[in-house]
Backbone as JSON Lines, residues from 0, in Angstrom:
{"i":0,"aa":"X","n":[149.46,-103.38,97.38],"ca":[149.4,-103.27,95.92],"c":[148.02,-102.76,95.53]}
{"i":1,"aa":"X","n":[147.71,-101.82,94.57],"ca":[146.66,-101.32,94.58],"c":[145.82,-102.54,93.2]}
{"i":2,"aa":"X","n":[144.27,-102.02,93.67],"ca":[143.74,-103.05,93.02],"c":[143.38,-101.77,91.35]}
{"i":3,"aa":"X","n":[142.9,-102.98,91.06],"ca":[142.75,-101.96,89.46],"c":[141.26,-101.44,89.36]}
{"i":4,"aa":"X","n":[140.66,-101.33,90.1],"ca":[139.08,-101.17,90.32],"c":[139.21,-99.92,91.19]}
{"i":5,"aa":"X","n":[140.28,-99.59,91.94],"ca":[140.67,-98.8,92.86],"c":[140.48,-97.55,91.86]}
{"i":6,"aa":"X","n":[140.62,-96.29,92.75],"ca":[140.16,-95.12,91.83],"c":[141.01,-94.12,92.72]}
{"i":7,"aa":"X","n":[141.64,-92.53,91.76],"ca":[142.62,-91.88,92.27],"c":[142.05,-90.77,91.43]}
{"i":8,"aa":"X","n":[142.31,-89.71,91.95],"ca":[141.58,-88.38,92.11],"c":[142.07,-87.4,91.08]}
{"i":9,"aa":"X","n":[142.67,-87.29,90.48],"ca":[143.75,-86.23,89.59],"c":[142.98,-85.32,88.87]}
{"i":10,"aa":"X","n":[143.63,-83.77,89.66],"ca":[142.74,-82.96,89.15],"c":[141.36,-82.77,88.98]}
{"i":11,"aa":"X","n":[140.43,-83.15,89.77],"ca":[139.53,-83.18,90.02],"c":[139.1,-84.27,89.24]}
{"i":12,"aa":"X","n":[139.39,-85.11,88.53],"ca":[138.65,-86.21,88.2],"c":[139.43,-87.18,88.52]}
{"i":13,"aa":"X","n":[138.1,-88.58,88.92],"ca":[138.31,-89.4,89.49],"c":[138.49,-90.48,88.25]}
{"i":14,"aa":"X","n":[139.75,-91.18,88.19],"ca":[140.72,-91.96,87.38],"c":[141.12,-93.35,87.56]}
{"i":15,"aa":"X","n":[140.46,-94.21,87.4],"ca":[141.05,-95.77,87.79],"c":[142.14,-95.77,87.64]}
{"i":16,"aa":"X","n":[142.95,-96.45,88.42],"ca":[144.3,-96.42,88.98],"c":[144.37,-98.18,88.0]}
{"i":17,"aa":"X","n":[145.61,-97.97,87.32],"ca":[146.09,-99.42,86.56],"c":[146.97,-100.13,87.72]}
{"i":18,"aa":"X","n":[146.84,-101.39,87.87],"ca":[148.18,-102.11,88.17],"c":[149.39,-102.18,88.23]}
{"i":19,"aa":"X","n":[149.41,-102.02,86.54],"ca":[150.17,-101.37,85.75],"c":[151.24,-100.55,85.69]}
{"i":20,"aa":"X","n":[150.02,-98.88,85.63],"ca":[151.04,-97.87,85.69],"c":[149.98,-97.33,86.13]}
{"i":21,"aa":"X","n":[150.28,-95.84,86.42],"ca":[149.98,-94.66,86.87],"c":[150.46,-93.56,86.37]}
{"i":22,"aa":"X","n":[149.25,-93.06,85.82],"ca":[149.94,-92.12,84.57],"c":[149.04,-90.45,84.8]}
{"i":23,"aa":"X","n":[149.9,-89.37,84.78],"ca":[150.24,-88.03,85.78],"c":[148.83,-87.67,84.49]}
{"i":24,"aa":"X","n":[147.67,-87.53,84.9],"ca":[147.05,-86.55,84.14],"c":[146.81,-85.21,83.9]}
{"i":25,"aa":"X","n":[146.39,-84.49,82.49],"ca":[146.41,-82.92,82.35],"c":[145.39,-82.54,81.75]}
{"i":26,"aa":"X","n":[144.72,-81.17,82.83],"ca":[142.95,-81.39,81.62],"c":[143.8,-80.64,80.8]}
{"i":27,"aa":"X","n":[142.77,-80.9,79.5],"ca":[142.75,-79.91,78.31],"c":[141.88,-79.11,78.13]}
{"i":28,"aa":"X","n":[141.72,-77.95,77.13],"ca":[140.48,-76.99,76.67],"c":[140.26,-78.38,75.35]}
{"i":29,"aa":"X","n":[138.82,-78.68,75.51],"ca":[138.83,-79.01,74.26],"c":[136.88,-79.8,74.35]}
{"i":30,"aa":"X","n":[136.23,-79.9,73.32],"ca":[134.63,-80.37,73.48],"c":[134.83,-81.88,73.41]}
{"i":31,"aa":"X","n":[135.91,-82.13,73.33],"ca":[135.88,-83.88,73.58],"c":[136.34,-84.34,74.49]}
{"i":32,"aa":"X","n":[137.72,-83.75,75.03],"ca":[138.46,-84.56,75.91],"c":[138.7,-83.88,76.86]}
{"i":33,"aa":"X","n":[138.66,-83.99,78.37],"ca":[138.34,-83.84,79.6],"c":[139.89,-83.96,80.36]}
{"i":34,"aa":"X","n":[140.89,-85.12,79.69],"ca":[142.01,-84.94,80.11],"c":[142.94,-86.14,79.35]}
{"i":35,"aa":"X","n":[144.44,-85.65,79.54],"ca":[145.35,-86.46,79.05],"c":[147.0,-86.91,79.42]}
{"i":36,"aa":"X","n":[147.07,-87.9,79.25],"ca":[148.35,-88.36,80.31],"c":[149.44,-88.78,79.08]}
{"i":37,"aa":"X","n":[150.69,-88.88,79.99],"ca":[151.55,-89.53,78.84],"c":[152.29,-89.96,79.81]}
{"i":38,"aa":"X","n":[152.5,-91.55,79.13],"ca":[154.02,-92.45,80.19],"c":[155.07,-92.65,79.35]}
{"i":39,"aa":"X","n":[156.08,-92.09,79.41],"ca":[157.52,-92.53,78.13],"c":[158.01,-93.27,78.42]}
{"i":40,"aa":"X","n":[157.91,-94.64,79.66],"ca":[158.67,-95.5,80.07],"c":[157.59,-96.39,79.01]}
{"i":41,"aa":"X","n":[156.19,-96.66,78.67],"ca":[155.59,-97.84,78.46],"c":[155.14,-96.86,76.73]}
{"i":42,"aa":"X","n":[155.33,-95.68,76.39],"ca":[154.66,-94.85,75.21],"c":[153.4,-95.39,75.23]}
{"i":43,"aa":"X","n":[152.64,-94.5,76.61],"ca":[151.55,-95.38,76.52],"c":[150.84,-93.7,76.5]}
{"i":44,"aa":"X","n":[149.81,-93.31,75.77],"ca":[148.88,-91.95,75.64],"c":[147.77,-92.41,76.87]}
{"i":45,"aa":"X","n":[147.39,-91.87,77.46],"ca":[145.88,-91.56,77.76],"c":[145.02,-90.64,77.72]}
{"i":46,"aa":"X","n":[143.61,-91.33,76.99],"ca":[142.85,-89.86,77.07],"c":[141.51,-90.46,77.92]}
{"i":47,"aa":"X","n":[141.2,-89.18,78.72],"ca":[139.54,-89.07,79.51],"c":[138.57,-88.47,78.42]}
{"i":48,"aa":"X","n":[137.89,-89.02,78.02],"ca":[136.77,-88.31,76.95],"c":[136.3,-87.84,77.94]}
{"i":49,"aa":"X","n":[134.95,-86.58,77.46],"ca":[134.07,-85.71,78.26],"c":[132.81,-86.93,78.64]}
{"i":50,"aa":"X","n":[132.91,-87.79,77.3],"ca":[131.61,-88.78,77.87],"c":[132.04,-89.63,78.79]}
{"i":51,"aa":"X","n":[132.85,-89.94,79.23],"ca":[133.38,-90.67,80.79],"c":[134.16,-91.71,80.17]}
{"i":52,"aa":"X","n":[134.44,-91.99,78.84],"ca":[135.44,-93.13,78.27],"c":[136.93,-92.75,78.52]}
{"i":53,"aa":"X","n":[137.56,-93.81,79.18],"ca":[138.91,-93.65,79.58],"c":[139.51,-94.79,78.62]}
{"i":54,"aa":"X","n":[140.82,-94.34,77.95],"ca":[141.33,-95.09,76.95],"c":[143.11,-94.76,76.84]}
{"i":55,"aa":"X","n":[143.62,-96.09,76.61],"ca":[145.05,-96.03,76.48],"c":[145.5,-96.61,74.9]}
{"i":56,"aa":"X","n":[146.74,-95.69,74.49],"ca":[146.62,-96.05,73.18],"c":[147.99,-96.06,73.52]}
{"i":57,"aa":"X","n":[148.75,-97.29,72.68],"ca":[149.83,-97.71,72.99],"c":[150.96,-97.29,71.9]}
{"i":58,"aa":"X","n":[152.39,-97.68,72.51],"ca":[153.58,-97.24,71.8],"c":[153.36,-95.63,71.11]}
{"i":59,"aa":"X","n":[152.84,-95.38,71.47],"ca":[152.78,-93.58,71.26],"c":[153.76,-92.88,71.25]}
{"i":60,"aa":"X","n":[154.46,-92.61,70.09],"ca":[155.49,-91.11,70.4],"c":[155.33,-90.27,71.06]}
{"i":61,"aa":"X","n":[156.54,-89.65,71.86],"ca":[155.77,-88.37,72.87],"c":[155.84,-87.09,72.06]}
{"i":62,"aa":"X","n":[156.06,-87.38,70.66],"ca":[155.52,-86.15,70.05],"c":[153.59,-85.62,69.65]}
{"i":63,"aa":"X","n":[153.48,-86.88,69.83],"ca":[152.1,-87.19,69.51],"c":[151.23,-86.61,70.56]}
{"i":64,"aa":"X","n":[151.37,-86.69,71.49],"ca":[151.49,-85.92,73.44],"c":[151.61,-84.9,73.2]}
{"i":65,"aa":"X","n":[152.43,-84.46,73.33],"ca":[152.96,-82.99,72.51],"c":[152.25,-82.22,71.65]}
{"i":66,"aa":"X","n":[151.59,-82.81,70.79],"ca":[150.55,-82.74,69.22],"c":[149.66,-81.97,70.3]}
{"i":67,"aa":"X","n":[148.97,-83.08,70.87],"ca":[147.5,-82.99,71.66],"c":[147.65,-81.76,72.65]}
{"i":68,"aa":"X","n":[148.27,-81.68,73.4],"ca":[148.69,-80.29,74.17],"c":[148.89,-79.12,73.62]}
{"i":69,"aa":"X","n":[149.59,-79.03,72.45],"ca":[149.53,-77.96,71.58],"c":[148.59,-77.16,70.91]}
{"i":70,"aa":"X","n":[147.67,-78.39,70.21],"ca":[146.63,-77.89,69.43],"c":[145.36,-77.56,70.12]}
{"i":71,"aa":"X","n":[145.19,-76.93,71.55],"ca":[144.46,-76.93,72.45],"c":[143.69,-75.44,71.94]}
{"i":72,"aa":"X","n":[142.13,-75.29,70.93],"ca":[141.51,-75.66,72.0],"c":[140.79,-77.25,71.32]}
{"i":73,"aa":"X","n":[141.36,-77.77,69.91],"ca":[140.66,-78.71,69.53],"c":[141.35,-79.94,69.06]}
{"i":74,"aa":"X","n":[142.34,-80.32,70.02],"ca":[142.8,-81.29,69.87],"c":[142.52,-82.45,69.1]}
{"i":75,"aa":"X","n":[141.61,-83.12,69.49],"ca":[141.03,-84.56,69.08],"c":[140.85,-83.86,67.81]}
{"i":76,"aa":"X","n":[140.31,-82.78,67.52],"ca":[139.94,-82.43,65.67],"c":[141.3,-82.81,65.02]}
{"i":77,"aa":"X","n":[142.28,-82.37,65.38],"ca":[143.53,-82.28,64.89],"c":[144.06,-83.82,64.96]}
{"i":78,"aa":"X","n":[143.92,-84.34,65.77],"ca":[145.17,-85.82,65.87],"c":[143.87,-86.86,66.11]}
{"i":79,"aa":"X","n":[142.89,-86.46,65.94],"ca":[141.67,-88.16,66.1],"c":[141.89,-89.15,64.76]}
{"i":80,"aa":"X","n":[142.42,-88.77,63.75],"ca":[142.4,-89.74,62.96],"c":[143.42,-90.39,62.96]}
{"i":81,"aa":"X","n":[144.48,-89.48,63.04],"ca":[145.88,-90.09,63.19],"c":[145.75,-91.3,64.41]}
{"i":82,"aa":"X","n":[145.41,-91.24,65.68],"ca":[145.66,-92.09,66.74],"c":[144.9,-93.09,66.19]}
{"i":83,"aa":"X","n":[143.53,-92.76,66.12],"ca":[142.85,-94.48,66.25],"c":[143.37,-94.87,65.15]}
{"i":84,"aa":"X","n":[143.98,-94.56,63.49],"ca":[144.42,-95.31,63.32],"c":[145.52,-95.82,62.88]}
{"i":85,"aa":"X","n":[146.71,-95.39,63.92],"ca":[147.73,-95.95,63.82],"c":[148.32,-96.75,65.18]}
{"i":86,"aa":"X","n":[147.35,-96.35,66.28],"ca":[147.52,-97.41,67.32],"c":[146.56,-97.93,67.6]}
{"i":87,"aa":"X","n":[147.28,-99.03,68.36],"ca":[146.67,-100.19,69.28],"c":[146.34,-99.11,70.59]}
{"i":88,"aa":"X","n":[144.73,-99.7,70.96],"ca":[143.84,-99.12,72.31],"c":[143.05,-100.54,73.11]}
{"i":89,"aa":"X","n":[143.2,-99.44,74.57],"ca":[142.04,-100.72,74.68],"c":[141.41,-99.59,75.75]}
{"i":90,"aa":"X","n":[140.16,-99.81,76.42],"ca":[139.14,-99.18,77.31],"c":[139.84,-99.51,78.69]}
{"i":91,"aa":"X","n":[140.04,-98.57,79.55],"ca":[140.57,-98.64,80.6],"c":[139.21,-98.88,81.74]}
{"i":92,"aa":"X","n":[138.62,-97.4,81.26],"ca":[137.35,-97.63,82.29],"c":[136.4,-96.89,81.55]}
């Protein structure tokens, strides 16, 4: 069973591995965010900021996923207000 301190490689960045889940990351073009995952079994978002903050924001529509991939090259400009505040987050790593 992997530990949660444990760390996994995706795409060239190195990603603490959850207990949890394990969630398929995708870089983006963008001056904030470095990369982003989506799980539709848990609607759980993840994003890698460029400053090394890893964060999961919960019950997420996968249109919202969708949002962020689209509006590439400035994602977070486009959907940063919407996420933080309409979901629940917590700091992964």
């Amino acid at each position: 069973m992997p530990r949660a301190d444990w760390h996994h490689q995706v795409r060239g960045y190195h990603l603490p591995m959850s207990a949890e889940r394990v969630i398929r990351m995708v870089r983006v073009t963008s001056d904030s965010l470095a990369a982003i995952g989506y799980d539709s079994a848990s609607e759980t978002l993840r994003i890698k900021f460029r400053n090394g903050g890893l964060y999961d924001y919960l019950k997420v529509a996968a249109e919202v996923y969708e949002g962020l991939l689209a509006d590439q090259p400035h994602p977070w400009g486009s959907w940063r207000r919407h996420i933080t505040s309409a979901y629940e987050y917590r700091r992964v790593a």
